[in-house]
Each structure stands twice: as C-alpha cells, then as structure tokens.
LOTORMAR-618869 format. One record per residue (C-alpha): x, y, z. Coordinates in nm, 3 decimals, decimal comma, always signed. Example, Ala and Ser with C-alpha at 12.3 -4.5 7.8 and 13.67 -1.06 7.14 Angstrom:
REM LOTORMAR-618869
ATOM         x         y         z
ATOM    +1,230    -0,450    +0,780
ATOM    +1,367    -0,106    +0,714
This chain:
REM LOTORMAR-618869
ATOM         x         y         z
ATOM    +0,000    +0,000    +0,000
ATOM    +0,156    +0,349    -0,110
ATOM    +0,128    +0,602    +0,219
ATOM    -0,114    +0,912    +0,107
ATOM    +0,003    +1,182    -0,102
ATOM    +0,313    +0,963    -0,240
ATOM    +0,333    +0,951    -0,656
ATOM    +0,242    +0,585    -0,797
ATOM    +0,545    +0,388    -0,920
ATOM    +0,552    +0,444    -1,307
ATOM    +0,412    +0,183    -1,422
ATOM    +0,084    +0,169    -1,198
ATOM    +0,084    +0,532    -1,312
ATOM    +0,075    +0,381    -1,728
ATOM    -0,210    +0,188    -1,656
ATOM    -0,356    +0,429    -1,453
ATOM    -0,358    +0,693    -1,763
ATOM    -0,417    +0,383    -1,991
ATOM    -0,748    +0,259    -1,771
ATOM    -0,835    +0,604    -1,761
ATOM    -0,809    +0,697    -2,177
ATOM    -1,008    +0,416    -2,233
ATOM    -1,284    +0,537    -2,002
ATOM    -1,326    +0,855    -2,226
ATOM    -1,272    +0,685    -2,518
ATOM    -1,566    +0,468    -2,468
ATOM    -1,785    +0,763    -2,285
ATOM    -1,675    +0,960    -2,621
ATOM    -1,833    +0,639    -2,806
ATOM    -2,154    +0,640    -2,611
ATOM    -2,175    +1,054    -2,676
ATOM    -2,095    +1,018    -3,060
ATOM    -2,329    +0,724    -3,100
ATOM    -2,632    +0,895    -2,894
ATOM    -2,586    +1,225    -3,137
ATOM    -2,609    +1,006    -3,388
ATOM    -2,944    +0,817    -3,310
ATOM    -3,082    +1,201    -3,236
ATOM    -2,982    +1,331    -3,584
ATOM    -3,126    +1,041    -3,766
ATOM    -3,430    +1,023    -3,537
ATOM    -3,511    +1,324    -3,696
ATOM    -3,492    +1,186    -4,039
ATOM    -3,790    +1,003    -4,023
ATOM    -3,852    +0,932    -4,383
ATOM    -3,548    +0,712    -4,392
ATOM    -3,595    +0,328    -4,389
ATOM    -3,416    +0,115    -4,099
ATOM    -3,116    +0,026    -4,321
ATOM    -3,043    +0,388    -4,439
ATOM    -3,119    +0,510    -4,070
ATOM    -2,846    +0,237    -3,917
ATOM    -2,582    +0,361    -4,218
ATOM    -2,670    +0,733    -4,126
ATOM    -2,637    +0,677    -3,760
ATOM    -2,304    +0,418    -3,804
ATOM    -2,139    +0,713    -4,098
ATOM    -2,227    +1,000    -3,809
ATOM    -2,086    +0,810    -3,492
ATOM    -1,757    +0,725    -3,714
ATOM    -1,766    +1,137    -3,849
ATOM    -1,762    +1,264    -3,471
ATOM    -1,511    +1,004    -3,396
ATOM    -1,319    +1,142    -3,604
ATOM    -1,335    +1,478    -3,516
ATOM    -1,272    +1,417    -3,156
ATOM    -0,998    +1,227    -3,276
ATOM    -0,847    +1,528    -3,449
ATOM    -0,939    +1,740    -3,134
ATOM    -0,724    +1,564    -2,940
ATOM    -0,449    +1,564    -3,135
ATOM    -0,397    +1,947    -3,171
ATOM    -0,468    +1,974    -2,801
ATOM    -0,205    +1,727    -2,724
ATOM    +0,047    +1,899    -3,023
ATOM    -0,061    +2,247    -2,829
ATOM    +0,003    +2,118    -2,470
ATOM    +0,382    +2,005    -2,559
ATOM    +0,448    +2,333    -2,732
ATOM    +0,344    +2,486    -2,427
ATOM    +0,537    +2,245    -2,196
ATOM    +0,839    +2,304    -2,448
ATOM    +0,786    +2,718    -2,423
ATOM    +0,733    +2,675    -2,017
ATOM    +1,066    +2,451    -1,983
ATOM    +1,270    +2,752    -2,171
ATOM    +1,111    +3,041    -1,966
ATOM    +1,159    +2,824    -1,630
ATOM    +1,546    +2,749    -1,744
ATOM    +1,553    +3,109    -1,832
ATOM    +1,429    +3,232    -1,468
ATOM    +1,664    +2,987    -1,295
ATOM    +1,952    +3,079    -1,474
ATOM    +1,875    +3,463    -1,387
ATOM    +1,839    +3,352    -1,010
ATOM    +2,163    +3,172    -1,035
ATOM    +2,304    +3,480    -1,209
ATOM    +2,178    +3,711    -0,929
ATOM    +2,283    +3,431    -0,640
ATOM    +2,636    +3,463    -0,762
ATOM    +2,652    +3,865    -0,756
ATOM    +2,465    +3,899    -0,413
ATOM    +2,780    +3,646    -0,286
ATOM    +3,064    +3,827    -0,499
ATOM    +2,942    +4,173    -0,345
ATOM    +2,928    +4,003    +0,000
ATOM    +3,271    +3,880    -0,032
ATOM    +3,374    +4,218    -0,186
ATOM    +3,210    +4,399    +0,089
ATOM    +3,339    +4,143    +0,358
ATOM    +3,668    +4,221    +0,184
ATOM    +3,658    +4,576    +0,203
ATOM    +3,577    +4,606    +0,557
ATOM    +3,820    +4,402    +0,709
ATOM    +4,083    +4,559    +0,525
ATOM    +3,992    +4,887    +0,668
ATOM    +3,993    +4,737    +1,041
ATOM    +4,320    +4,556    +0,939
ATOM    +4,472    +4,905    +0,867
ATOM    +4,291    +5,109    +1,118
C-alpha cells in the first residue's frame, strides 16, 4: 500500500492513464453514438437500413473529429510544456546569475571592511 500523497510507481501510473483513456474513449463512443441516433431520429422518412448507415457514418464522423481534437490539443500542450521549460530554465539561470553577484558583493564587501579594520 503506497502512504497518502506519495506519486504511484511508473508503471501503476501507465495503466492508470491507460485505464483512464479508455474510459473517455468509450464515454466519447456512447456521446458520438447517442448524437447520432438524435440526428437520424429526426430523419424520419429514412428506412431502418439507411437510418443504421446514417447513424453508423455520423458516430464514425464525430469520432473522427474528436480524434483530431485531441491531437492538436495534445500537439498544443507540448508546445506549451516546451515554451514553459525555456522560460523556467531562463528564470533559474537569472536567479543563479543574481545568487552569484549577491555572494561576490558580499565577499567584496566582507573584503573591504576588514581591510579597513586591518589598517585602522
């Protein structure tokens, strides 16, 4: 048993993300199918046959879409990890930068006053 709050090991935490995909996938199914059985509903002069291809060519159209949804969300959120990771390596390389002068002038000024109580 993990203790609260720890991270899972990394593969509980693949099939974790796996069980979970697969969950949406299918409620994503259940969606795309149920607009589909509304839209030809409405089409009530089709026969049963041409009602099951409308509703089978509709489910498979949203599926699609979602499908290309989630691919530009998923290209978009690594371009914005990618653009965070520079501005975050940027930020810690200024703090590192500013670290380094607040010690030099501390040394400097350490420096500087023992000198003058050396010679005073």
């Amino acid at each position: 048993m993990r203790p609260a709050g720890a991270p899972y090991s990394g593969d509980i935490a693949m099939g974790i993300n796996q069980l979970e995909g697969y969950l949406l996938l299918q409620a994503e199914r259940d969606h795309a199918a149920d607009r589909a059985r509304r839209f030809a509903g409405r089409l009530d002069w089709l026969t049963v046959a041409q009602r099951q291809e409308v509703e089978r060519r509709y489910t498979q159209d949203q599926l699609d879409v979602t499908e290309q949804m989630l691919r530009k969300v998923a290209w978009r959120c690594e371009e914005l990890r990618a653009e965070y990771q520079a501005v975050h390596l940027r930020l810690r390389c200024r703090l590192v930068a500013a670290l380094l002068g607040g010690i030099a002038l501390a040394v400097v000024a350490t420096a500087s006053v023992t000198a003058a109580l050396v010679a005073g």
